[in-house]
VEXDREN-445137 format. One line per field, with one value per residue (C-alpha): residue number from 1; x, y, z; chain. Coordinates in nm, 4 decimals. Example, Ala and Ser with C-alpha at 12.3 -4.5 7.8 and 13.67 -1.06 7.14 Angstrom:
% VEXDREN-445137
k [1; 2]
u [1.2300; 1.3670]
v [-0.4500; -0.1060]
w [0.7800; 0.7140]
c [A; A]
This chain:
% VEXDREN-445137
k [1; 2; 3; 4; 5; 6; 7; 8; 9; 10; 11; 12; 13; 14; 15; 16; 17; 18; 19; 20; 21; 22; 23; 24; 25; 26; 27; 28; 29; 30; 31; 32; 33; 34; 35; 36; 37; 38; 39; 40; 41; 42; 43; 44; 45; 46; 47; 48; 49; 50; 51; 52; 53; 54; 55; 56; 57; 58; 59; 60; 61; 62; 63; 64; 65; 66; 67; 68; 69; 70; 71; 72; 73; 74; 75; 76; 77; 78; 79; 80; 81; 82; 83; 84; 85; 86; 87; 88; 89; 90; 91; 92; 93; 94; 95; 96; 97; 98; 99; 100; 101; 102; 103; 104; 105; 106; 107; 108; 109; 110; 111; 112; 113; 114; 115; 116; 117; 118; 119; 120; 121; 122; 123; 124; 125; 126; 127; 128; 129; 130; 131; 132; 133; 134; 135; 136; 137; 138; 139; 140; 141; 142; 143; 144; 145; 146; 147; 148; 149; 150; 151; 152; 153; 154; 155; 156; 157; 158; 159; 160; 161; 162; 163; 164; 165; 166; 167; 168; 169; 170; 171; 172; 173; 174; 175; 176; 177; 178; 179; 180; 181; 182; 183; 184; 185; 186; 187; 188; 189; 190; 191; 192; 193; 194; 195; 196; 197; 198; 199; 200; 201; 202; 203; 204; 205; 206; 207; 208; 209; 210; 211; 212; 213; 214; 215; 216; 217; 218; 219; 220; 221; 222; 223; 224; 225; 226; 227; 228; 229; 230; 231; 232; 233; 234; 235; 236; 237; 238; 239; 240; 241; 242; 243; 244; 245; 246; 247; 248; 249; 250]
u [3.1259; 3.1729; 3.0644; 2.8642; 2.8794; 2.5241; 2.4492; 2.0913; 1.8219; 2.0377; 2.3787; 2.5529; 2.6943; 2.6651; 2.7808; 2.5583; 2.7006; 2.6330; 2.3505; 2.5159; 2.4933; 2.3498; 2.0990; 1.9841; 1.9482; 1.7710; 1.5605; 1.5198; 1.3814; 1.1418; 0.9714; 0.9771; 0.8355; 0.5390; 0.5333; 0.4723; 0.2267; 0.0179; 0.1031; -0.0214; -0.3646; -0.4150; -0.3649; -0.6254; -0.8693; -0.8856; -0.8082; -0.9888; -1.2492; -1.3666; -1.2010; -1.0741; -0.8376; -1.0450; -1.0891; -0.7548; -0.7563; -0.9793; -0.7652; -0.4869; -0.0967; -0.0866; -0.4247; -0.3509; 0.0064; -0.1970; -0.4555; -0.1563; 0.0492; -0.2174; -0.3225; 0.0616; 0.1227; 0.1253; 0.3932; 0.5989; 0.5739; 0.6088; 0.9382; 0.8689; 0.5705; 0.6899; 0.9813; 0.8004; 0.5465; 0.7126; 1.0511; 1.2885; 1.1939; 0.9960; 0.8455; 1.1526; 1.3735; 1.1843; 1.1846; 1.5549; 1.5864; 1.7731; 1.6609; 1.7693; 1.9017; 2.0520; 2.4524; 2.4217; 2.0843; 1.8728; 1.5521; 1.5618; 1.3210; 1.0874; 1.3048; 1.5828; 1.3365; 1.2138; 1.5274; 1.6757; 1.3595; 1.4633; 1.7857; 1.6796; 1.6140; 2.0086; 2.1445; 1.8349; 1.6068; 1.8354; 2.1094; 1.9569; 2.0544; 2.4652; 2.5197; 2.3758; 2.6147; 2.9447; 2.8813; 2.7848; 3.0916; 3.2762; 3.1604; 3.3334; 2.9260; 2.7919; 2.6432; 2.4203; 2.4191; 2.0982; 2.2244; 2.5385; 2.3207; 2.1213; 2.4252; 2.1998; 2.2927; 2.1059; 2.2190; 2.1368; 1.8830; 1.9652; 2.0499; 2.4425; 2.4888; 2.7969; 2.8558; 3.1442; 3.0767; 3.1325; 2.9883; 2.8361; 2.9212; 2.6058; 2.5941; 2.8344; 3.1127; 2.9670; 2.6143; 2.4638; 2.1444; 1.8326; 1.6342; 1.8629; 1.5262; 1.5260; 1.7695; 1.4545; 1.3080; 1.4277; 1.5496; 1.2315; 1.0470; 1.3240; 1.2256; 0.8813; 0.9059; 1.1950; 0.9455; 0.6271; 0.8382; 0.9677; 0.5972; 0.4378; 0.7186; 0.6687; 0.3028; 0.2797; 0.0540; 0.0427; -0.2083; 0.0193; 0.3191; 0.1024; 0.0204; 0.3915; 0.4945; 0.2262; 0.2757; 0.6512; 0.6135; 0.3670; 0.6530; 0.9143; 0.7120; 0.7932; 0.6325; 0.7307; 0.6891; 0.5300; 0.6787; 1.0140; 1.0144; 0.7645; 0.6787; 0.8897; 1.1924; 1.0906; 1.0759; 1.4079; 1.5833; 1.4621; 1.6036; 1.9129; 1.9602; 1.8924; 2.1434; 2.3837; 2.3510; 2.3444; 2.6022; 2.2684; 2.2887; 2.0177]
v [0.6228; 0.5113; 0.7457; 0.6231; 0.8886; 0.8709; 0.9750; 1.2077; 1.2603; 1.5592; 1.3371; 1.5380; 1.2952; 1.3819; 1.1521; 1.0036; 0.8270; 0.4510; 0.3516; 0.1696; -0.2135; -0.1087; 0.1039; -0.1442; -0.4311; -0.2160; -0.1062; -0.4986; -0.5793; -0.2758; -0.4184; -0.7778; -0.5961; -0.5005; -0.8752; -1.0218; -0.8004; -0.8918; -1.2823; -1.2495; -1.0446; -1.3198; -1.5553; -1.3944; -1.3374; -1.6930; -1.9148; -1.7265; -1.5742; -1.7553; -2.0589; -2.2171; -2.4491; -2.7689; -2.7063; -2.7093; -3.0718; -3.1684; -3.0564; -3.2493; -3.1791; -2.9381; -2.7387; -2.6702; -2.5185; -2.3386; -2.1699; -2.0584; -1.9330; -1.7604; -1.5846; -1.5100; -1.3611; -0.9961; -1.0484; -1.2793; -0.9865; -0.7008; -0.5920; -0.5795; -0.4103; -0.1354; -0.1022; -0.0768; 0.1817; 0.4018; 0.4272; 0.1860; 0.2105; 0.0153; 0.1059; -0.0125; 0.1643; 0.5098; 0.5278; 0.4545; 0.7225; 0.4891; 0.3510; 0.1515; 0.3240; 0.2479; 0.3160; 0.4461; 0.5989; 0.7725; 0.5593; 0.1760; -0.0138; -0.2612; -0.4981; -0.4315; -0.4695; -0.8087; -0.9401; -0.7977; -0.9694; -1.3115; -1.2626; -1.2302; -1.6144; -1.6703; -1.3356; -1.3549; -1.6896; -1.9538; -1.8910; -1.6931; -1.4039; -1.4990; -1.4591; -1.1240; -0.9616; -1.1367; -0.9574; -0.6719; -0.6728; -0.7355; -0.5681; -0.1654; -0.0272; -0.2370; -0.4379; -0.7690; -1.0245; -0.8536; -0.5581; -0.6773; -0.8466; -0.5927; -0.2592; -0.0784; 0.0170; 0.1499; 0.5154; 0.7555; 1.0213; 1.2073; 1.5785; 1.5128; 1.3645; 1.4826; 1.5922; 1.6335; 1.8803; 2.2670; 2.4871; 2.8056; 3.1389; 3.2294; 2.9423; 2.9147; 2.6964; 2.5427; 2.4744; 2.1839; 2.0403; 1.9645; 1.7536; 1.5531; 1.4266; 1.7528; 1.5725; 1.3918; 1.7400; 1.7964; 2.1924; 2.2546; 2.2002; 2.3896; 2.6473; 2.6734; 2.6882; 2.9745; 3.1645; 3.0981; 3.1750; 3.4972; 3.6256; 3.5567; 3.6862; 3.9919; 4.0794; 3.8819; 3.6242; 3.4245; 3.1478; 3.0591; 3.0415; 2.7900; 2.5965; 2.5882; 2.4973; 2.1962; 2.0821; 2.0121; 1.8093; 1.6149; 1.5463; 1.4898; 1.3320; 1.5376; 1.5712; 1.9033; 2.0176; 2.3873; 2.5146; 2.4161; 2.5579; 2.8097; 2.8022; 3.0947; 2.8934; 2.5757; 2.7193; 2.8709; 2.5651; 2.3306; 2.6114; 2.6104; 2.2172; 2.2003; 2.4131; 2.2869; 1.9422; 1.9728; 2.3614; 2.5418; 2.9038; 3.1056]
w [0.1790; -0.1810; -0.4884; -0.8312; -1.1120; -1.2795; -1.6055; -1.5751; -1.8795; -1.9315; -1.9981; -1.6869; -1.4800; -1.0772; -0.8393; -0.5507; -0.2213; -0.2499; -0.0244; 0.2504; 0.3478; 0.6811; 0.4830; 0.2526; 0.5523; 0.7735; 0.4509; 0.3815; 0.7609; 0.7112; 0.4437; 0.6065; 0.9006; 0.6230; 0.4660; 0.8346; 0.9193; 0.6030; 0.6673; 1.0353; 0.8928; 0.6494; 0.8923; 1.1662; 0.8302; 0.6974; 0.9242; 1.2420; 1.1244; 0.7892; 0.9354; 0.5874; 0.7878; 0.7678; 0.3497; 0.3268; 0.5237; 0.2303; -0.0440; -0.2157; -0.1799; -0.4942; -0.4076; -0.0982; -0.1907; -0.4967; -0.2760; -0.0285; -0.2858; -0.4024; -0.0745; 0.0110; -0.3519; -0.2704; -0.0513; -0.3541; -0.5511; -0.3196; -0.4117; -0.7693; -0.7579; -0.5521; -0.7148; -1.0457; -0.9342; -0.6886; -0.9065; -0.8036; -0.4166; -0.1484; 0.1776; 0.3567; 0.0523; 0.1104; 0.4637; 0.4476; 0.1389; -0.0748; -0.4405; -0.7274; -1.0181; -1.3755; -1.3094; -1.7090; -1.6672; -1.3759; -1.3800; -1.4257; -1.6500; -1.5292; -1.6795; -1.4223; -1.1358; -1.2480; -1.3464; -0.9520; -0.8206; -1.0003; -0.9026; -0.4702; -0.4685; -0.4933; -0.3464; -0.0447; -0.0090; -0.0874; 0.0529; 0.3387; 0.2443; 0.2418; -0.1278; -0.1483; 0.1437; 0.0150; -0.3299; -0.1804; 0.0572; -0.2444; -0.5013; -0.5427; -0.5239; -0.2891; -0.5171; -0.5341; -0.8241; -0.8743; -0.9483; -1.1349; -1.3807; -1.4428; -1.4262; -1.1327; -0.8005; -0.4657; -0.4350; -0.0969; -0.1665; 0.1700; 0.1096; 0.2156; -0.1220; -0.2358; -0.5972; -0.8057; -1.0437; -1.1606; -0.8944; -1.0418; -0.9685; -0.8421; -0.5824; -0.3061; -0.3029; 0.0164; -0.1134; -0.0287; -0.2720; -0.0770; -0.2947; -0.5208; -0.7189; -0.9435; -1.1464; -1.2678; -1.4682; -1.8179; -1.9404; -2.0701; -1.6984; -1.5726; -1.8151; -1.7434; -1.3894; -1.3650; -1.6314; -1.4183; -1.1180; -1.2262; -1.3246; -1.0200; -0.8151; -1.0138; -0.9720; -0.6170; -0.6978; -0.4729; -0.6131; -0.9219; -0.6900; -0.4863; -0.7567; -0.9113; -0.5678; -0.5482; -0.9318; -0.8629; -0.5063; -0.6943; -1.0176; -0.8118; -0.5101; -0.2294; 0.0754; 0.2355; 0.5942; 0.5421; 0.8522; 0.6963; 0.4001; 0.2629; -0.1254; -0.2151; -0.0230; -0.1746; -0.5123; -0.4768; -0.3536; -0.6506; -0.8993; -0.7623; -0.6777; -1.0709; -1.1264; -0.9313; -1.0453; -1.3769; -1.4242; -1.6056; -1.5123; -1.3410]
c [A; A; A; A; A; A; A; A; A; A; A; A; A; A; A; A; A; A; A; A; A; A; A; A; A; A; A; A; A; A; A; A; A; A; A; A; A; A; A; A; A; A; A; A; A; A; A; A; A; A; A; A; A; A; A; A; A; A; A; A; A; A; A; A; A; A; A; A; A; A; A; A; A; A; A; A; A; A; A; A; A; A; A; A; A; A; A; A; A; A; A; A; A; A; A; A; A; A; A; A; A; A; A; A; A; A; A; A; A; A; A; A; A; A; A; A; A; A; A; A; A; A; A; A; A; A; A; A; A; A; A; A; A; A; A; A; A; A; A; A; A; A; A; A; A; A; A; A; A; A; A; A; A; A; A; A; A; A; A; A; A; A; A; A; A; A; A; A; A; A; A; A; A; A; A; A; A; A; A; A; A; A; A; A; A; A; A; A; A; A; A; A; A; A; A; A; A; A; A; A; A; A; A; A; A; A; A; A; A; A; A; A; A; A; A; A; A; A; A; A; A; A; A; A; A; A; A; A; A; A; A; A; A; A; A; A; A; A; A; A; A; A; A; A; A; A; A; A; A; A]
């Protein structure tokens, strides 16, 4: 599996596996799995129960396309919006733990993801799809017009990401990151949390190491099964990733 070197808010570069072709089709038919279900919904709402078919009949050529390309539009614009509000990721895209990111930056702009959302009516629609998996056979990071134009690329978020960088003497030199997303925090979050951390640990309190615990799933959007991983664990793990991505010391 092919490597990208990213350049994080911190300007360390780490290097994440390409997503895959397989991941990204599979991540694709996920989220026309969604689209379909919301065509078939609309369909069963409008045209069953409110029964709208026989307006239609009464409408000219260009209002009846308006009206259905106005009742189809969430699923016109379901990439970009997703993309734009859950950080570079769809349903299909999170499921699949793959999203888009800026080869010379971490997070994309919304820019990126409208100009990659012009850009699927020649690498997807048009050409059925054909255009978009020759460049991305072709292309060194698996990459669609889409994301040519526009310099991102769909990295793997799954915690076998390899990383080429300076392991610390404190961490093993078989560690393994869990949660590559800590690359999102800045020194100064770092900071607070190892000083928070430290004080809690120190008097037990349990409460503030809850609340630390809860403040960073909700940053870095984490959903985390309590029976694997208790706060104390989790806690740990997010220092260390964070060091280990970016060569801080403890």
């Amino acid at each position: 599996m092919s490597q990208i070197a990213i350049n994080t808010s911190q300007n360390v570069n780490v290097n994440f596996n390409v997503a895959s072709i397989g991941e990204r089709i599979l991540a694709f038919l996920i989220d026309m799995v969604i689209k379909g279900a919301y065509i078939l919904f609309i369909f069963l709402l409008f045209f069953k129960i409110f029964n709208i078919g026989p307006y239609l009949y009464g409408l000219d050529n260009w209002s009846a396309v308006a009206l259905i390309m106005f009742i189809t539009l969430p699923i016109h614009i379901y990439t970009l919006v997703c993309e734009s509000l859950m950080e570079g990721q769809t349903i299909g895209k999170k499921m699949m733990k793959i999203k888009v990111v800026k080869i010379d930056a971490y997070q994309a702009s919304f820019g990126d993801y409208l100009m990659r959302w012009v850009f699927r009516l020649i690498d997807v629609f048009i050409s059925s799809g054909v255009v978009g998996l020759i460049s991305m056979i072709v292309s060194k990071n698996n990459q669609r017009f889409g994301d040519i134009a526009t310099g991102t690329a769909v990295i793997s978020l799954k915690s076998d990401v390899a990383i080429a960088h300076t392991i610390l003497e404190n961490l093993s030199a078989d560690y393994i990151p869990t949660f590559p997303q800590v690359i999102a925090l800045s020194d100064n979050d770092m900071r607070i949390i190892k000083e928070n951390y430290q004080r809690a640990l120190k008097i037990d309190d349990r409460i503030i190491i809850s609340k630390l615990s809860d403040k960073i799933k909700e940053i870095l959007k984490l959903e985390i099964n309590p029976a694997e991983y208790t706060e104390r664990q989790f806690i740990n793990l997010v220092i260390k990733d964070y060091n280990y991505y970016t060569g801080r010391e403890n």
